[in-house]
ROFIBA-507186 format. One line per 3 residues: number of its first residue (from 1); for each residue x, y, z of C-alpha. Coordinates in nm, 2 decimals. Each point is the difference from the previous one (the first is absolute). Example, Ala and Ser with C-alpha at 12.3 -4.5 7.8 and 13.67 -1.06 7.14 Angstrom:
! residues 2
1) 1.23:-0.45:0.78 ~ 0.14:0.34:-0.07
This chain:
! residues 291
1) 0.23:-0.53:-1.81 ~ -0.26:0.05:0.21 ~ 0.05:0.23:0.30
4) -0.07:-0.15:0.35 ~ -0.11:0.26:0.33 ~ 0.25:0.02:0.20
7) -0.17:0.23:0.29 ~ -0.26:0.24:0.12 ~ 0.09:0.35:0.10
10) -0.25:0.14:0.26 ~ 0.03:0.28:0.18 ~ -0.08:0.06:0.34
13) 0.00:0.31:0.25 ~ 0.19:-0.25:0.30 ~ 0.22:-0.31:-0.04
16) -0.04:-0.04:0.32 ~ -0.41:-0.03:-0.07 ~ 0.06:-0.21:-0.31
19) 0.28:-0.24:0.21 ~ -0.28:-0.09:0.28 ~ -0.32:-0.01:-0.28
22) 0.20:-0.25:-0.21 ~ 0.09:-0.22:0.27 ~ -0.33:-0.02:0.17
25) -0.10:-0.13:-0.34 ~ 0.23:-0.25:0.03 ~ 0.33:0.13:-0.20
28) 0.37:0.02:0.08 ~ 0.13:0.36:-0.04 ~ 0.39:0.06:-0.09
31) 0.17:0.27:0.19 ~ -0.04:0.38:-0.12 ~ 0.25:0.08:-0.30
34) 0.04:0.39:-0.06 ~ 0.04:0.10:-0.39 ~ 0.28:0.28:-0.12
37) -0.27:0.25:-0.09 ~ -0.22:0.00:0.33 ~ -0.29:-0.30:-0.03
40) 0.08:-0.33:0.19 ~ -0.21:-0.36:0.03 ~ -0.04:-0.29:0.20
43) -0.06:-0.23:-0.27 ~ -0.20:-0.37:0.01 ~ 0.20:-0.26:-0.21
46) -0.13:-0.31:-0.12 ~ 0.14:-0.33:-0.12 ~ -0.11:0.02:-0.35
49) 0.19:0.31:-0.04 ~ -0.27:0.31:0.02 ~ -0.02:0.20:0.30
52) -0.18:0.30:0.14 ~ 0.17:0.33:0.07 ~ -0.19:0.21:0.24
55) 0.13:0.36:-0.03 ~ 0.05:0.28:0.20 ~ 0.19:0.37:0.00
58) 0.31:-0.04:0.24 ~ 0.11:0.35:-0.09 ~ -0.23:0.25:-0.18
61) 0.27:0.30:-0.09 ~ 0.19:-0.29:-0.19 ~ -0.30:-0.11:-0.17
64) -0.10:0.30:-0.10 ~ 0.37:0.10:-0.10 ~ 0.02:-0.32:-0.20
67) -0.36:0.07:-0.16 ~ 0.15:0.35:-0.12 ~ 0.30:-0.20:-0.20
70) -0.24:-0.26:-0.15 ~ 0.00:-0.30:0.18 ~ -0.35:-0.17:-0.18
73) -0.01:-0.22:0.31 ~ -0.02:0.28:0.22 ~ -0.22:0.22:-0.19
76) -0.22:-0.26:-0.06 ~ -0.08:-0.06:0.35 ~ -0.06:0.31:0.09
79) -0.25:0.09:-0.25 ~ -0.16:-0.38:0.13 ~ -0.03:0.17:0.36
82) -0.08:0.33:-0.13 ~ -0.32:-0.12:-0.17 ~ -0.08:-0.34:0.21
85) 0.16:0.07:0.34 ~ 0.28:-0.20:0.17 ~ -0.20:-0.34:-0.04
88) 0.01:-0.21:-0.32 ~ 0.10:-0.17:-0.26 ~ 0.23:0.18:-0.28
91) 0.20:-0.21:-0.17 ~ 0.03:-0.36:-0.18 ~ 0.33:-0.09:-0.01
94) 0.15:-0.26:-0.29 ~ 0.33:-0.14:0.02 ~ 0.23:0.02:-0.28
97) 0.37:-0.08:-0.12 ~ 0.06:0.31:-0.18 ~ -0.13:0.30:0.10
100) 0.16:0.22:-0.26 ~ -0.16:-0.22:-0.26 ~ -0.34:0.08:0.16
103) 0.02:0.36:-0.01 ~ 0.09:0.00:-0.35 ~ -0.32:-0.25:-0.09
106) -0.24:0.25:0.22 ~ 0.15:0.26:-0.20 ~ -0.10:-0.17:-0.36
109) -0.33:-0.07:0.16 ~ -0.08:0.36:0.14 ~ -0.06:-0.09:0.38
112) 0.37:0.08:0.15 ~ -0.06:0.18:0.30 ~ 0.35:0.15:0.04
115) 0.40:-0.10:0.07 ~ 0.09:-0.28:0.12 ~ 0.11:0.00:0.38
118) 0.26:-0.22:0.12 ~ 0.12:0.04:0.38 ~ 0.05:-0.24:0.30
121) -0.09:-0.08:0.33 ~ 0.04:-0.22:0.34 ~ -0.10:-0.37:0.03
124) -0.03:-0.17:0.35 ~ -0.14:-0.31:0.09 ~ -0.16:-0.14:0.32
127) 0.34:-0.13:0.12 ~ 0.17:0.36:-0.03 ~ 0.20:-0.10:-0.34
130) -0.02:0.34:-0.21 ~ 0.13:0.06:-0.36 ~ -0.08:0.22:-0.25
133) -0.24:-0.05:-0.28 ~ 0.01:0.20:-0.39 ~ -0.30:0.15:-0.20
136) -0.07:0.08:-0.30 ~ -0.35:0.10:-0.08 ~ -0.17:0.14:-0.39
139) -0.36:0.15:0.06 ~ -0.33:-0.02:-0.18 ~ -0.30:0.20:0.03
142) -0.31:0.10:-0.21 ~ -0.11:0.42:0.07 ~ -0.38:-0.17:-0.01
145) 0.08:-0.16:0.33 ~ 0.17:0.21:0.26 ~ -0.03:-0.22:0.29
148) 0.20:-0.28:-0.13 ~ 0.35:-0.03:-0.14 ~ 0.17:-0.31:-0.13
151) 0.41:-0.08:0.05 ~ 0.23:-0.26:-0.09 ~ 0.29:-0.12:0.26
154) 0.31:-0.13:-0.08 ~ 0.22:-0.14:0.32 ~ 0.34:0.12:-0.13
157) 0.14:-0.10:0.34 ~ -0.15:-0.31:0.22 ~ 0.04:0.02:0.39
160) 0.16:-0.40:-0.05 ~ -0.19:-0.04:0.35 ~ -0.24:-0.28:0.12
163) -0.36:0.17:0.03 ~ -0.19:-0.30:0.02 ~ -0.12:0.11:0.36
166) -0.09:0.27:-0.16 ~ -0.25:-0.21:-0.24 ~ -0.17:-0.21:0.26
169) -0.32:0.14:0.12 ~ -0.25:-0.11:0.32 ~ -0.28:0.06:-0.32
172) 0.13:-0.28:-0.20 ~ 0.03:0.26:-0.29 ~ 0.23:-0.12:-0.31
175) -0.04:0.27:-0.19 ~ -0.17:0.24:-0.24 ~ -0.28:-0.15:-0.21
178) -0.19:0.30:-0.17 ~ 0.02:0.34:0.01 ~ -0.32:0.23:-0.02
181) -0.05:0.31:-0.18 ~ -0.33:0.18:-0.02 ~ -0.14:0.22:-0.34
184) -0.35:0.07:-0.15 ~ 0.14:-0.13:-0.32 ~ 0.26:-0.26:0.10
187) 0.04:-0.02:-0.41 ~ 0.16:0.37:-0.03 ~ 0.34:-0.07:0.16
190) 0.03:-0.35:-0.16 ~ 0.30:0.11:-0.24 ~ 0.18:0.18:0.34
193) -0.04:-0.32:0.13 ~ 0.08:-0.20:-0.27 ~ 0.32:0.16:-0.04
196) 0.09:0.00:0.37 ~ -0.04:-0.38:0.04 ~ 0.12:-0.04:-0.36
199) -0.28:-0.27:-0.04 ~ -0.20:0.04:-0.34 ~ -0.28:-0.23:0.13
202) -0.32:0.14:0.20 ~ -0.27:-0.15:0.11 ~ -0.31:0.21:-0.04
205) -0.31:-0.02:0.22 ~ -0.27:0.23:0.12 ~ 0.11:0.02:0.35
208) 0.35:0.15:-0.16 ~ 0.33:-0.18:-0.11 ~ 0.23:-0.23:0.07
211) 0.41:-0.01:-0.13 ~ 0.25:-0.31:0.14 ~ 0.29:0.15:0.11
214) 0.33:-0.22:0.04 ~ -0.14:-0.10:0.37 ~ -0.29:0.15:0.10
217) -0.30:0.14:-0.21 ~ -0.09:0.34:-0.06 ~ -0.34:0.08:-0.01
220) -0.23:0.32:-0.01 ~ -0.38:0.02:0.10 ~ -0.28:0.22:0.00
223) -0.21:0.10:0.30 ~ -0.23:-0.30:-0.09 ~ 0.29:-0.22:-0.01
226) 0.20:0.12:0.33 ~ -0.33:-0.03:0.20 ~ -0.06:-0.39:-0.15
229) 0.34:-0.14:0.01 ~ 0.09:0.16:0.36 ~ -0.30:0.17:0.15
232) 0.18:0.39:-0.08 ~ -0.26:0.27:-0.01 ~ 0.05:0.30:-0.24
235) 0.29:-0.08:-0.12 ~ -0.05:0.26:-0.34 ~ -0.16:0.30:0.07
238) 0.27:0.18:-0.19 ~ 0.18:-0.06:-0.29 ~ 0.39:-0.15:-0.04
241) 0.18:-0.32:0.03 ~ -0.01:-0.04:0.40 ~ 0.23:-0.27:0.21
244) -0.25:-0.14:0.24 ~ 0.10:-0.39:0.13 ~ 0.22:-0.25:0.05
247) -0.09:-0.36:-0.03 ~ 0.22:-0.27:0.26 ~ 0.06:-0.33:-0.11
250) -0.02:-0.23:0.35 ~ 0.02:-0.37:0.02 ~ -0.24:0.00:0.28
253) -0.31:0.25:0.03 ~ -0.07:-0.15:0.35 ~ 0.33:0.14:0.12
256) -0.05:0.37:-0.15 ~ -0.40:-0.03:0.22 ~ 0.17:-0.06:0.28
259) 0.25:0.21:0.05 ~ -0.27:0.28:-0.11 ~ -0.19:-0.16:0.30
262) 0.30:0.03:0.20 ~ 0.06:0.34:-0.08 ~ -0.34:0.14:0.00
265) 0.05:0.10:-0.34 ~ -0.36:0.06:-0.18 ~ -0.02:-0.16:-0.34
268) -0.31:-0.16:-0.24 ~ 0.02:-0.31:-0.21 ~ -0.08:0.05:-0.35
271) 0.00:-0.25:-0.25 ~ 0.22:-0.26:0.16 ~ 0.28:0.32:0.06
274) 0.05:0.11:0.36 ~ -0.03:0.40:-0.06 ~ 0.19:0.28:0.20
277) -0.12:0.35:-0.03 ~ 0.25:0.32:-0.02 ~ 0.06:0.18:0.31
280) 0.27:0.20:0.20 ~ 0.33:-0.15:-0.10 ~ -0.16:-0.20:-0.29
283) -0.08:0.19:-0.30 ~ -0.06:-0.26:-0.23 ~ -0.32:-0.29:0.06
286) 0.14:-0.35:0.11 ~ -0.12:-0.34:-0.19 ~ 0.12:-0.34:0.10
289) -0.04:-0.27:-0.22 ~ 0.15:-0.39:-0.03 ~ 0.28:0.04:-0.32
C-alpha cells in the first residue's frame, strides 16, 4: 500500500517565534506539548489529516542524555541544527499501521536509520480537554544526504478528543498538497524515495521527479526547477537530498492574499501559487495552491 505523509517536522530555535509567524500567516497553532526526551511542538493540524510540527528543545541536558542512549529522533535533530542552525525543515513524516513492519522492510532495503522509538505525550485542545496520545515511529535515511531523514508514525494511542478547532484556519488552508525537496540530480535518491512512499511509479522530467504518495505528492527539483515552479534561488549549490517546501491546498487564494495583506506578510505570486519565503520561525518555503 502506498504510504501517505502524515507531517512535517521543522525545527525552530523559539516556539514562541514559530507560534506568532504561523498565525500571521493565517494558521491556527495547538498548545505547546513537551516530549519525554527534551524537544516539544506546537503543531498545525489539518482536516485532511497531515499537519505541521514546529519543533523546539524544551530541555537540552535531556536531549542530550536521550541522544547518548540512541534515541534517532533526537540525534537526528541535533545533527539538523548542528549543520543548518535552529531553522528548517528535517523531516517528512509518513503515517503507517505497523511500525515494527517498517523497520524490518527498511532493514531488507538498506536505508534503516536505527530502533524504533515508541513514547508518549500530552494532547490539549482549545477548550482545555487534554488526553494523552501513543507513538511509534521506524526511521529512514540515506548517508548521501545528511540533512534529511525520513520516519514512519504509528498512533498506538489516539487522544479520542475533538480537534476540529484545531483544523480550521483564517488561511483557508485544507491541507498538504506537495512537498519540495531540492538535489542537483533529483534522479540519485529515486530508490530512497521509492521505498519510503512505497510507490514503484516516477514521473521523470528535467526539472526533477515527481512520486504520488497516498495524499499528497512527493516531488524533488533542481535549482532550475525550484526557481521556475516557486521563484527559489540557489536552491543546489551542494550536494544531498534537501527538504525545502511545502505546498497548501486552499479553496480560495483570495483569502490567503488577504490575510498576507492584513498581516503585512511579504510574498510573490508565481505561476498561479501564492509563495512564502523562509524566515525566523519558518524554516521551510510556504506555497498555497487550490486542491
Amino acid at each position: 500500500m502506498l504510504r501517505s505523509v502524515d507531517h512535517c517536522v521543522l525545527p525552530t530555535a523559539d516556539l514562541a517565534v514559530a507560534r506568532r509567524r504561523l498565525t500571521e500567516l493565517g494558521f491556527t497553532v495547538a498548545a505547546e506539548a513537551r516530549h519525554p526526551f527534551g524537544t516539544e511542538n506546537a503543531c498545525v493540524f489539518f482536516s485532511d489529516g497531515t499537519f505541521l510540527e514546529p519543533l523546539a528543545i524544551a530541555e537540552r541536558e535531556i536531549c542530550e542524555h536521550a541522544a547518548r542512549n540512541g534515541n534517532v529522533f533526537v540525534n537526528r535533530d541535533q545533527a539538523y541544527r548542528f549543520r543548518r542552525g535552529d531553522e528548517g525543515f528535517s523531516a517528512l513524516v509518513m503515517g503507517t499501521e505497523n511500525a515494527a513492519e517498517d523497520r524490518l522492510q527498511f532493514e531488507r532495503d538498506g536505508i534503516s536509520a536505527g530502533l524504533n522509538l515508541e513514547f508518549s505525550r500530552p494532547f490539549e485542545t482549545p477548550a482545555g480537554e487534554k488526553a494523552i496520545a501513543g507513538f511509534e515511529l521506524a526511521f529512514a535515511a540515506d548517508l548521501r544526504a545528511p540533512d534529511v531523514f525520513f520516519f514512519t508514525c504509528q498512533k498506538k494511542k489516539a487522544p479520542g478528543l475533538d480537534k476540529s478547532a484545531l483544523e480550521q484556519h483564517a488561511n483557508g488552508v485544507l491541507g498538504i498538497k506537495r512537498i519540495v525537496m531540492s538535489e542537483q540530480n533529483p534522479s540519485d535518491f529515486q530508490y530512497l524515495l521509492q521505498q519510503v512512499v512505497n510507490q514503484r511509479e516516477v514521473n521523470a522530467h528535467s526539472f526533477g521527479i515527481d512520486l504520488a504518495s497516498g495524499n499528497a505528492e512527493i516531488t524533488v527539483l533542481n535549482a532550475a526547477g525550484l526557481e521556475g515552479y516557486f521563484g527559489v534561488h540557489g536552491g543546489t549549490h551542494a550536494r544531498g537530498l534537501r527538504l525545502r517546501g511545502i505546498v497548501f491546498a486552499v479553496a480560495d487564494l483570495s483569502r490567503v492574499e488577504e490575510q498576507f495583506k492584513q498581516a503585512e506578510v511579504d510574498y510573490a505570486s508565481v505561476g498561479g501559487k501564492l509563495v512564502v519565503g523562509t524566515g525566523e520561525g519558518q524554516g521551510a518555503f510556504f506555497a498555497f495552491d487550490t486542491p
